[in-house]
N, CA, C and O atoms as a GROMACS GRO file, in nm:
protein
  468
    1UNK      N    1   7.159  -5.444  -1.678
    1UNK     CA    2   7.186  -5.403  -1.814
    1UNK      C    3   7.287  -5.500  -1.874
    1UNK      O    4   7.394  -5.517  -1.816
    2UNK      N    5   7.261  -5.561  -1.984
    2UNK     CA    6   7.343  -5.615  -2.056
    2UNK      C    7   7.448  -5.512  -2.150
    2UNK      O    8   7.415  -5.400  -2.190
    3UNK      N    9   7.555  -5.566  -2.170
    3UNK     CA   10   7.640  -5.513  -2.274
    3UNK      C   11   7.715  -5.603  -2.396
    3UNK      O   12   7.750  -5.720  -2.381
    4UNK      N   13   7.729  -5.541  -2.494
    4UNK     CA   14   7.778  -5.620  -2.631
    4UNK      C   15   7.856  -5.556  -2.712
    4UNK      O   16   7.843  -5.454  -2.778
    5UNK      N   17   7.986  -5.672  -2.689
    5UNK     CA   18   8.097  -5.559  -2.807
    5UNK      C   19   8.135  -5.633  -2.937
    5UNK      O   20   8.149  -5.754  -2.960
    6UNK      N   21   8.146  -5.541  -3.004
    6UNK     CA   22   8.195  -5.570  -3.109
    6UNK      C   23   8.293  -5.483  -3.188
    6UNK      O   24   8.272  -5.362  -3.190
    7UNK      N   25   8.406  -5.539  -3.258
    7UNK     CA   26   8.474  -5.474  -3.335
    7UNK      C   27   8.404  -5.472  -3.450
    7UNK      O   28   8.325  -5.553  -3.498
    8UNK      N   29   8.455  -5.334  -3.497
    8UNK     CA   30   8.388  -5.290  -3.673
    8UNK      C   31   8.490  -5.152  -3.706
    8UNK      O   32   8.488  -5.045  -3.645
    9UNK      N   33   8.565  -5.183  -3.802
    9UNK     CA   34   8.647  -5.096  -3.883
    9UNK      C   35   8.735  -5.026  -3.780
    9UNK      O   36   8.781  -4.922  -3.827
   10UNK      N   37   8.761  -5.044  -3.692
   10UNK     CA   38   8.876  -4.991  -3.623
   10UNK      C   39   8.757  -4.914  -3.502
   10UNK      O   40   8.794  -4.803  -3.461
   11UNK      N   41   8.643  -4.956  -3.454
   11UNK     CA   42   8.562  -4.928  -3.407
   11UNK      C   43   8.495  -5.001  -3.326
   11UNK      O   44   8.428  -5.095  -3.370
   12UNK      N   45   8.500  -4.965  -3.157
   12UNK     CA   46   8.457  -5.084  -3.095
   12UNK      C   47   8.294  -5.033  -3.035
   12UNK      O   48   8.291  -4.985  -2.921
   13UNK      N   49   8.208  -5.041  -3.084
   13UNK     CA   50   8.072  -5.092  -3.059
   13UNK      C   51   8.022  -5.160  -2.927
   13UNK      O   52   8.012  -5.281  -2.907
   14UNK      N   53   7.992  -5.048  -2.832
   14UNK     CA   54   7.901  -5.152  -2.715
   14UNK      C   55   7.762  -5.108  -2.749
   14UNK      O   56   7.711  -5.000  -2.778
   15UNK      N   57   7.730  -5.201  -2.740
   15UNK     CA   58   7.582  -5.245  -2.728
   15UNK      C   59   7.490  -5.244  -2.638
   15UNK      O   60   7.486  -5.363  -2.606
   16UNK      N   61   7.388  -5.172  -2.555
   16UNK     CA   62   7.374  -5.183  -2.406
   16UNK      C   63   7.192  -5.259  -2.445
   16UNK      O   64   7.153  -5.280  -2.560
   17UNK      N   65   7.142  -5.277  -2.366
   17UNK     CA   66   7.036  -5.340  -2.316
   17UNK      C   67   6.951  -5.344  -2.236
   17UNK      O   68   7.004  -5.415  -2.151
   18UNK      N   69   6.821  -5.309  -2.187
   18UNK     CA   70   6.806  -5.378  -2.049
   18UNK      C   71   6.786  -5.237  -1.998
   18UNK      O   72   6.777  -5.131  -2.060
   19UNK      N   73   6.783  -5.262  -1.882
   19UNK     CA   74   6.801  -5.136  -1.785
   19UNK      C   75   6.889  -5.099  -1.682
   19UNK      O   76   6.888  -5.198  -1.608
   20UNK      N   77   6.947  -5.035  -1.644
   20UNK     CA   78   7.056  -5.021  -1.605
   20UNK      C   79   6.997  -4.972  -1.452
   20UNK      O   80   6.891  -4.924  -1.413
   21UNK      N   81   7.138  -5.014  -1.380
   21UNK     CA   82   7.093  -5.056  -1.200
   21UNK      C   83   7.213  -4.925  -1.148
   21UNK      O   84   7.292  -4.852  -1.208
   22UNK      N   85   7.180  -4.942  -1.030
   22UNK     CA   86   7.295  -4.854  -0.943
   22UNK      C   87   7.408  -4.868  -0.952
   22UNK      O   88   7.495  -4.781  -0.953
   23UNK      N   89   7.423  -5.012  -0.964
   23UNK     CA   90   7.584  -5.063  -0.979
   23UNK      C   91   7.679  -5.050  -1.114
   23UNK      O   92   7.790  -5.096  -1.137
   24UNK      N   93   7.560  -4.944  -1.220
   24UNK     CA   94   7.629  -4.986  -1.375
   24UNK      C   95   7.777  -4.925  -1.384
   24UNK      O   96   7.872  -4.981  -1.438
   25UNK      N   97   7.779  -4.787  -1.314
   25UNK     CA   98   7.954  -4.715  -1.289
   25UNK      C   99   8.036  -4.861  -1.285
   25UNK      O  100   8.090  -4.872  -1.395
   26UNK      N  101   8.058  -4.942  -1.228
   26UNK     CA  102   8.118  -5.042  -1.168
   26UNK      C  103   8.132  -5.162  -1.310
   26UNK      O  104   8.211  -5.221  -1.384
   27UNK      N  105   8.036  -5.146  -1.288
   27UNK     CA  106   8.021  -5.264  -1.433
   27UNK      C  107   8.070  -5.175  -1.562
   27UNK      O  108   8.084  -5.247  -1.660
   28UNK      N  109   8.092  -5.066  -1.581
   28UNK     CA  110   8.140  -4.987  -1.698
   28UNK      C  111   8.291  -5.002  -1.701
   28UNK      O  112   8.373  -5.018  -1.792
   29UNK      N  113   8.301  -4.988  -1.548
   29UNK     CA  114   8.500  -4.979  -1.488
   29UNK      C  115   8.540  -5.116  -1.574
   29UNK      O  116   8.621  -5.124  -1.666
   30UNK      N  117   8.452  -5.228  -1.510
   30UNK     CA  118   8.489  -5.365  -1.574
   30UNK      C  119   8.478  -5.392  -1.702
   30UNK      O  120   8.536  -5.493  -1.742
   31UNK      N  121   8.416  -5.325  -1.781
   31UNK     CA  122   8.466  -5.328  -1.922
   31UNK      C  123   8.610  -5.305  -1.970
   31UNK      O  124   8.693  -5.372  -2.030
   32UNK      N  125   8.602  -5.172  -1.915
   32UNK     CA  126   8.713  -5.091  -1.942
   32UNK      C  127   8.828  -5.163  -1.951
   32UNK      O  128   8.889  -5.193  -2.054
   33UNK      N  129   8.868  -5.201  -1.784
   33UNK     CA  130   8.965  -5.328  -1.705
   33UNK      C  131   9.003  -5.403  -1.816
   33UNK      O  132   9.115  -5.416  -1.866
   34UNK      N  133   8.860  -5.467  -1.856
   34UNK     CA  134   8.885  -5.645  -1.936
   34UNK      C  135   8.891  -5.630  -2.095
   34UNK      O  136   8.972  -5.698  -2.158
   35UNK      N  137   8.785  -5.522  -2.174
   35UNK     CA  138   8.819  -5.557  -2.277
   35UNK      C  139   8.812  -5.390  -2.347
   35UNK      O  140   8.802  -5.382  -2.470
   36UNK      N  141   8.815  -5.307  -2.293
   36UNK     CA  142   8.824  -5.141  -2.358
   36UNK      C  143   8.935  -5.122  -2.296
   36UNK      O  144   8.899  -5.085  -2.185
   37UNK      N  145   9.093  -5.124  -2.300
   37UNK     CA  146   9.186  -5.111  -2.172
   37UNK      C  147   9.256  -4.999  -2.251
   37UNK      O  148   9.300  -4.898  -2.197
   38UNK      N  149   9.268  -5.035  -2.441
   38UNK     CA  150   9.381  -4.955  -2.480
   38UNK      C  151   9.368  -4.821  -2.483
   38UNK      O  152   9.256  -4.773  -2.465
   39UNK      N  153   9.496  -4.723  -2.509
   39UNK     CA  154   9.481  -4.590  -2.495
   39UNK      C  155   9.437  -4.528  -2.670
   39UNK      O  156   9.494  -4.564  -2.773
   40UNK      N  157   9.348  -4.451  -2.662
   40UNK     CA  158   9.304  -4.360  -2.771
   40UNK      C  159   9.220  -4.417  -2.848
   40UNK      O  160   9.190  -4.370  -2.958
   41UNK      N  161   9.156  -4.556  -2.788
   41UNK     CA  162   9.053  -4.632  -2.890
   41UNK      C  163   8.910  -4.535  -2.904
   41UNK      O  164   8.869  -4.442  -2.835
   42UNK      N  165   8.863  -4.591  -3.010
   42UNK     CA  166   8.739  -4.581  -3.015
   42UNK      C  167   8.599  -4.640  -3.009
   42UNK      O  168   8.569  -4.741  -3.073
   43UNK      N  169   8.530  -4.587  -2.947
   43UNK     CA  170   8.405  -4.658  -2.844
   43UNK      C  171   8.247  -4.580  -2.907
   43UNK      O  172   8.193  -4.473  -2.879
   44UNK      N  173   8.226  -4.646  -2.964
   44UNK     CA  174   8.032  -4.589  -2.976
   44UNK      C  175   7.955  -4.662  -2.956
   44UNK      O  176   7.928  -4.768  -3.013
   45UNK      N  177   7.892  -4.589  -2.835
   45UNK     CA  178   7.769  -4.667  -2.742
   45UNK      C  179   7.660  -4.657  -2.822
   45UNK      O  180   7.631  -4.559  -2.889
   46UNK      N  181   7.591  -4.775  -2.813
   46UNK     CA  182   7.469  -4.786  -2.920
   46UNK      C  183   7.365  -4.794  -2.821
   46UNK      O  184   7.385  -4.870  -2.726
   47UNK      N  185   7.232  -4.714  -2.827
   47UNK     CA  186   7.176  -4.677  -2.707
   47UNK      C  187   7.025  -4.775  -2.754
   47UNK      O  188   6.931  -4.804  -2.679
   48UNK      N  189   7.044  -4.815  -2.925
   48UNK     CA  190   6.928  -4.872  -2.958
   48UNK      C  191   6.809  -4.978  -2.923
   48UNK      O  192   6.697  -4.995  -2.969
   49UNK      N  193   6.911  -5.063  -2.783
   49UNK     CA  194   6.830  -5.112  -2.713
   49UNK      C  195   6.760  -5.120  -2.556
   49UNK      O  196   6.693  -5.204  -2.497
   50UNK      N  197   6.807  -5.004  -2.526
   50UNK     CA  198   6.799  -4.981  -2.358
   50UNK      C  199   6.637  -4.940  -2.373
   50UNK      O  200   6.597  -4.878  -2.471
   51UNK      N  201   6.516  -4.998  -2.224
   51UNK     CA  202   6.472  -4.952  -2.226
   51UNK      C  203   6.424  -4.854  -2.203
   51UNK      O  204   6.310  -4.827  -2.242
   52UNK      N  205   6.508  -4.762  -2.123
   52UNK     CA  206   6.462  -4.610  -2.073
   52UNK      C  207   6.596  -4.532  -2.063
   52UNK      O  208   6.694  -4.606  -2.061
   53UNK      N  209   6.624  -4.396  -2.056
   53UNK     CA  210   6.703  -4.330  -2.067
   53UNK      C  211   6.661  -4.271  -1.922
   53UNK      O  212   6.577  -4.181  -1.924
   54UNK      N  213   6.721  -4.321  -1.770
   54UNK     CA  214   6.683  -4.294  -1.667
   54UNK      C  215   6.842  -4.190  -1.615
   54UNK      O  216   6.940  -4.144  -1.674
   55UNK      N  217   6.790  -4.190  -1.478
   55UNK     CA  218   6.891  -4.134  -1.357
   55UNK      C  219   7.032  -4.242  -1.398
   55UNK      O  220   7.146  -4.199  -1.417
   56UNK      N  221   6.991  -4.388  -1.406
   56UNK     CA  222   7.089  -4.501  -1.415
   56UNK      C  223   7.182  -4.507  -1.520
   56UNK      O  224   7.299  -4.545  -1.509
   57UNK      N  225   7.113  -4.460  -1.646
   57UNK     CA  226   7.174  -4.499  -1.785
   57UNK      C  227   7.228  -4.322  -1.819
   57UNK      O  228   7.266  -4.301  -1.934
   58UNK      N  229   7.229  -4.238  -1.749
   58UNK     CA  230   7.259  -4.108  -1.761
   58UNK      C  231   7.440  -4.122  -1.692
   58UNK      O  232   7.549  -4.089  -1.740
   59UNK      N  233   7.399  -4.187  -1.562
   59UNK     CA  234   7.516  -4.215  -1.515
   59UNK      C  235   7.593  -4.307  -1.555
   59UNK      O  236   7.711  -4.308  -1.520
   60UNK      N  237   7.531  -4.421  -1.650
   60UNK     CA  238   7.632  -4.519  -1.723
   60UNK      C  239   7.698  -4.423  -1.862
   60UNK      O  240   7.817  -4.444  -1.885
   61UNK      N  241   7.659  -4.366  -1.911
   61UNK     CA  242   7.716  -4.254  -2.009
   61UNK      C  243   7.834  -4.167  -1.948
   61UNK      O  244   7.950  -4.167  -1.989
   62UNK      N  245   7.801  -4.119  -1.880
   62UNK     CA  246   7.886  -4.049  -1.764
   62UNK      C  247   8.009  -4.117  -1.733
   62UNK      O  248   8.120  -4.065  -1.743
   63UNK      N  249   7.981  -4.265  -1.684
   63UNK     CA  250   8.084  -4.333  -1.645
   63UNK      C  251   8.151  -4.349  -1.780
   63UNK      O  252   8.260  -4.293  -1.770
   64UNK      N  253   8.135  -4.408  -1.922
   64UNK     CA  254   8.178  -4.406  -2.001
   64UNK      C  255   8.305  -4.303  -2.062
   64UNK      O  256   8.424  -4.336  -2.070
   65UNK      N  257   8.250  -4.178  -2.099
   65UNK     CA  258   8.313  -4.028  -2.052
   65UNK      C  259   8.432  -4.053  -1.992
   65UNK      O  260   8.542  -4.071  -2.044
   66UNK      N  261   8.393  -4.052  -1.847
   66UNK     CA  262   8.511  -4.050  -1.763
   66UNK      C  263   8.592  -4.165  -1.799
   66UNK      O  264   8.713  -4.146  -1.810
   67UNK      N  265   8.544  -4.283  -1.820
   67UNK     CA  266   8.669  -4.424  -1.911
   67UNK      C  267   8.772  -4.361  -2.030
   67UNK      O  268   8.893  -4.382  -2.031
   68UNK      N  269   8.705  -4.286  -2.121
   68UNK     CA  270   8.765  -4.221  -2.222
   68UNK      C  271   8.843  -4.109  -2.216
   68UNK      O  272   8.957  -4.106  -2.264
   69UNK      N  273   8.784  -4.006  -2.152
   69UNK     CA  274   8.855  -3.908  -2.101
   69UNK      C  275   9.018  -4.013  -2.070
   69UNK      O  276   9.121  -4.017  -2.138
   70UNK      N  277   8.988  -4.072  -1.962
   70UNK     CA  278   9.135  -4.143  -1.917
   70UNK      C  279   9.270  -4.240  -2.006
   70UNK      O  280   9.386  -4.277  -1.984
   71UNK      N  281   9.170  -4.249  -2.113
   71UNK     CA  282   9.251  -4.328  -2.207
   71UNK      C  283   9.248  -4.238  -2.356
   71UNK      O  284   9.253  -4.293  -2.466
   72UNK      N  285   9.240  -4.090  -2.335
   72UNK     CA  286   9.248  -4.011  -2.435
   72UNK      C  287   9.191  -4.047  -2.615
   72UNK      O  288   9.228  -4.021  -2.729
   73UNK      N  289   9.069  -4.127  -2.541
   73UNK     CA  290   9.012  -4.225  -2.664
   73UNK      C  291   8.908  -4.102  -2.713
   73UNK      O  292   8.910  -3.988  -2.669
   74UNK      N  293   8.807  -4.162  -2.828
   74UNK     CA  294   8.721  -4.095  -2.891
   74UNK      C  295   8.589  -4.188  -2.803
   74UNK      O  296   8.601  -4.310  -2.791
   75UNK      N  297   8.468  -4.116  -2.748
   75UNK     CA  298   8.362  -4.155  -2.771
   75UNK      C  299   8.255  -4.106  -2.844
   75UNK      O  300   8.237  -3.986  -2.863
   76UNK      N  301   8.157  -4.229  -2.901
   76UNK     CA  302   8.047  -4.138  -2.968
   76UNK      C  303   7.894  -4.216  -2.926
   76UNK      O  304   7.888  -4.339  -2.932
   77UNK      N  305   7.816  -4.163  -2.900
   77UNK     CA  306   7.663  -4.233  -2.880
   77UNK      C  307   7.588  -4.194  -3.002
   77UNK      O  308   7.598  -4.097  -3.077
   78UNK      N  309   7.479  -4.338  -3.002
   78UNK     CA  310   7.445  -4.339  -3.145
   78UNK      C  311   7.299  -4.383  -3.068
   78UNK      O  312   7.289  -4.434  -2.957
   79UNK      N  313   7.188  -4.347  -3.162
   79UNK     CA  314   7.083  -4.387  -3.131
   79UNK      C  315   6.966  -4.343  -3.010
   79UNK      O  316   6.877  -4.416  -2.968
   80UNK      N  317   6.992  -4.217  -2.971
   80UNK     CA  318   6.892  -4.150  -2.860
   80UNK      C  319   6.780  -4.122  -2.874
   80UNK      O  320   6.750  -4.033  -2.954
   81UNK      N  321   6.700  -4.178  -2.813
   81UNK     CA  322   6.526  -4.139  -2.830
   81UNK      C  323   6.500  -4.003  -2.872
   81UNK      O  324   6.518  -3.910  -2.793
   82UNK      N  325   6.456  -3.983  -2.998
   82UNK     CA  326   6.405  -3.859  -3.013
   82UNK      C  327   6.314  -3.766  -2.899
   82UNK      O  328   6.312  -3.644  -2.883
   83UNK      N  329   6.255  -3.852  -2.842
   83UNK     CA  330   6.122  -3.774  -2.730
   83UNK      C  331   6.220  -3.750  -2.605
   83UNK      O  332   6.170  -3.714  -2.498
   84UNK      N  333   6.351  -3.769  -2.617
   84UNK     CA  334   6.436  -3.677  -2.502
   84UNK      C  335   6.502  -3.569  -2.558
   84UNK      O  336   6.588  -3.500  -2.504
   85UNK      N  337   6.473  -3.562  -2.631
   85UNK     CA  338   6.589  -3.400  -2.712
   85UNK      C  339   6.565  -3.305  -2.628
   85UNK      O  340   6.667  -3.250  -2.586
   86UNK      N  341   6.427  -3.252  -2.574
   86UNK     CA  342   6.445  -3.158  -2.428
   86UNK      C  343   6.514  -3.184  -2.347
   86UNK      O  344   6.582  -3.094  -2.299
   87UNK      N  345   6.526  -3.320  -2.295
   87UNK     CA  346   6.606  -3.272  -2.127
   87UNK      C  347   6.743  -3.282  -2.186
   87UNK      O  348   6.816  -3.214  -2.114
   88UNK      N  349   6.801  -3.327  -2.266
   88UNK     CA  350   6.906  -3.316  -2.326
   88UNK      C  351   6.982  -3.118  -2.351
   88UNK      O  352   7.098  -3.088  -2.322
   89UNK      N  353   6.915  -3.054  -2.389
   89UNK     CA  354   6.906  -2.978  -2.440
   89UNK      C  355   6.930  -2.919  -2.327
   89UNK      O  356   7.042  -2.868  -2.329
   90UNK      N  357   6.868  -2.901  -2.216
   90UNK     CA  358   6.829  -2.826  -2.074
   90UNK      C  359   6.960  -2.861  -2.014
   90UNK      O  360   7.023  -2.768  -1.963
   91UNK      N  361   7.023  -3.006  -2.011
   91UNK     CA  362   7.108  -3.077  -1.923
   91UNK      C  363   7.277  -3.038  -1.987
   91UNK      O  364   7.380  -3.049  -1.921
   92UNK      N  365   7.269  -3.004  -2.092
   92UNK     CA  366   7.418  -2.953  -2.169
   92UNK      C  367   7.470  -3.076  -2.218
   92UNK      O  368   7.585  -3.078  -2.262
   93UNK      N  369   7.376  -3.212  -2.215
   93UNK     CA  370   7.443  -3.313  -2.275
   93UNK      C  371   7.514  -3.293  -2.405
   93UNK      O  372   7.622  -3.327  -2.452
   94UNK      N  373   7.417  -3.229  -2.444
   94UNK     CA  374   7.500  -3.199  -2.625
   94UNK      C  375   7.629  -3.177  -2.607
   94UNK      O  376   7.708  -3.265  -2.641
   95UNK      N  377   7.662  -3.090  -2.568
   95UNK     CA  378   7.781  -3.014  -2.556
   95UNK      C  379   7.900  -3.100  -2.496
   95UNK      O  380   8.019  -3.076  -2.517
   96UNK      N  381   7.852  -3.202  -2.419
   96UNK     CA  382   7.977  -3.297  -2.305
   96UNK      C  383   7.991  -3.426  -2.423
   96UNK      O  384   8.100  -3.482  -2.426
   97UNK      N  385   7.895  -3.469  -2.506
   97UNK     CA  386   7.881  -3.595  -2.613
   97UNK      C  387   7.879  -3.532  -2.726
   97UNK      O  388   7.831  -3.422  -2.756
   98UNK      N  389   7.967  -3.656  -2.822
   98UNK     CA  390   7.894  -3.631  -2.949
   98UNK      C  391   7.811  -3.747  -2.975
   98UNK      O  392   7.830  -3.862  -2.936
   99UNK      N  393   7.700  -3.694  -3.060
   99UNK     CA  394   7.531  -3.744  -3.059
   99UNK      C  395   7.504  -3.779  -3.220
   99UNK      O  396   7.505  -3.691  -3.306
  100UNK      N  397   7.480  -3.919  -3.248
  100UNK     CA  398   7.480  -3.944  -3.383
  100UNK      C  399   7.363  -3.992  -3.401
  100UNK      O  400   7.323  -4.051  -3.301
  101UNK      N  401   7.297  -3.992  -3.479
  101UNK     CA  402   7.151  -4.031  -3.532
  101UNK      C  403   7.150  -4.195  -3.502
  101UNK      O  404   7.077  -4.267  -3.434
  102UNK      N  405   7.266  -4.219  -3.587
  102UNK     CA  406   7.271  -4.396  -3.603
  102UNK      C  407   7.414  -4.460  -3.599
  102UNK      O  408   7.521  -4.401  -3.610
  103UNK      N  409   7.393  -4.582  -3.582
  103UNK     CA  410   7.568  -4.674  -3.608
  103UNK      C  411   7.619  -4.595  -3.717
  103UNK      O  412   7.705  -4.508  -3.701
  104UNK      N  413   7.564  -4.626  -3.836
  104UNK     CA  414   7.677  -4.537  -3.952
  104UNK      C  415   7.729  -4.391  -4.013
  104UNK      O  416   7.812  -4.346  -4.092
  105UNK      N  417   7.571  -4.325  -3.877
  105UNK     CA  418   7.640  -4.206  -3.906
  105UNK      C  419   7.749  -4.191  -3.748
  105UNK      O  420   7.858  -4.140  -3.775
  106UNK      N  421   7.742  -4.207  -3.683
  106UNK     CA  422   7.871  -4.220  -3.594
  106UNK      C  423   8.018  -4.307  -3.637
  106UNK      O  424   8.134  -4.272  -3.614
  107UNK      N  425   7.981  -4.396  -3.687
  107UNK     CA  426   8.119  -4.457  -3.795
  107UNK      C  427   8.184  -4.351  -3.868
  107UNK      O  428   8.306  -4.356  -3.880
  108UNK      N  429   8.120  -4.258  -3.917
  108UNK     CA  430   8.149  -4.155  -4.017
  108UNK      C  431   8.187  -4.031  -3.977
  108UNK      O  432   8.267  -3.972  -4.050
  109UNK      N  433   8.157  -3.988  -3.899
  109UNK     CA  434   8.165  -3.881  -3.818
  109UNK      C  435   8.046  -3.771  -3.864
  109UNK      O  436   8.068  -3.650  -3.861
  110UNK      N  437   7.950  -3.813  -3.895
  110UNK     CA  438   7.815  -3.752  -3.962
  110UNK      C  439   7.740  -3.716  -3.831
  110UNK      O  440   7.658  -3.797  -3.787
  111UNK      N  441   7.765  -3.584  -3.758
  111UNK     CA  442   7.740  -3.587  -3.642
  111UNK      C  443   7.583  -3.512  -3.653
  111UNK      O  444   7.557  -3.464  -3.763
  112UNK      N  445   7.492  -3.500  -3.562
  112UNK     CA  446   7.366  -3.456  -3.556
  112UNK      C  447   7.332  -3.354  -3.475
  112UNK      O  448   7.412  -3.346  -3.382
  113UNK      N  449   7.244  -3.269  -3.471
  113UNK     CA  450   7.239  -3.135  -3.432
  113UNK      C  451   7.111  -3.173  -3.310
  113UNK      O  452   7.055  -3.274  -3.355
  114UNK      N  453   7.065  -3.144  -3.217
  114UNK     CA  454   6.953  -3.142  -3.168
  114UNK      C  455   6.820  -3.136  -3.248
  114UNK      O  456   6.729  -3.218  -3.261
  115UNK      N  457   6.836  -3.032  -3.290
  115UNK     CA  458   6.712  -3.012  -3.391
  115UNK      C  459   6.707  -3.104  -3.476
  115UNK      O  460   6.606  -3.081  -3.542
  116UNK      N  461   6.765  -3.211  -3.521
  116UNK     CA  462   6.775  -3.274  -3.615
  116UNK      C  463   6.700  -3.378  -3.548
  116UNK      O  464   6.629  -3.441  -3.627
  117UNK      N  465   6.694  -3.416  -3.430
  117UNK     CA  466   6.666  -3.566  -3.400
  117UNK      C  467   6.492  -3.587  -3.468
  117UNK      O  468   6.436  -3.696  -3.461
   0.00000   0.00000   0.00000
């Protein structure tokens, strides 16, 4: 899995890619480490280019979470395949993320409902 950051309005933007391997926990830590380090930032994962929403990229979210949790930051995910809103739904993801349609409605705090996707 590739990753891509960018600053935008006091908003740091990763970008993911690709598909994500066993090792992505690890490779998330190393973000964190090198360029997500400060306390209370803000982080929205843009999911718009991954190709599958697997076991792998469930646990790279996860790992994310737990990065933020630790640095009392905000996260937000933007961009989830509509044709997963079930296992989402089943899994309590809603409830552990907040879930934004798109980049600008997560910039905004224009948050999205399940039913909405």
């Amino acid at each position: 899995m590739r990753y891509r950051i960018t600053e935008v309005s006091g908003w740091f933007i990763v970008s993911v890619s690709g598909k994500a391997e066993n090792n992505e926990p690890l490779k998330v830590k190393y973000l964190f480490k090198r360029w997500l380090a400060e306390k209370g930032m803000r982080v929205i994962v843009n999911l718009q280019e991954i190709e599958e929403l697997g076991v792998w990229e469930m646990g790279l979210l996860t790992s994310f979470k737990k990065e933020m949790d630790q640095r009392a930051g905000t996260l937000r995910i933007c961009h989830i395949d509509p044709s997963l809103k079930g296992y989402f739904q089943k899994d309590r993801f809603t409830e552990q993320f907040e879930i934004y349609l798109d980049l600008e409605s997560a910039m905004e705090g224009r948050k999205v409902e399940p039913h909405e996707w």
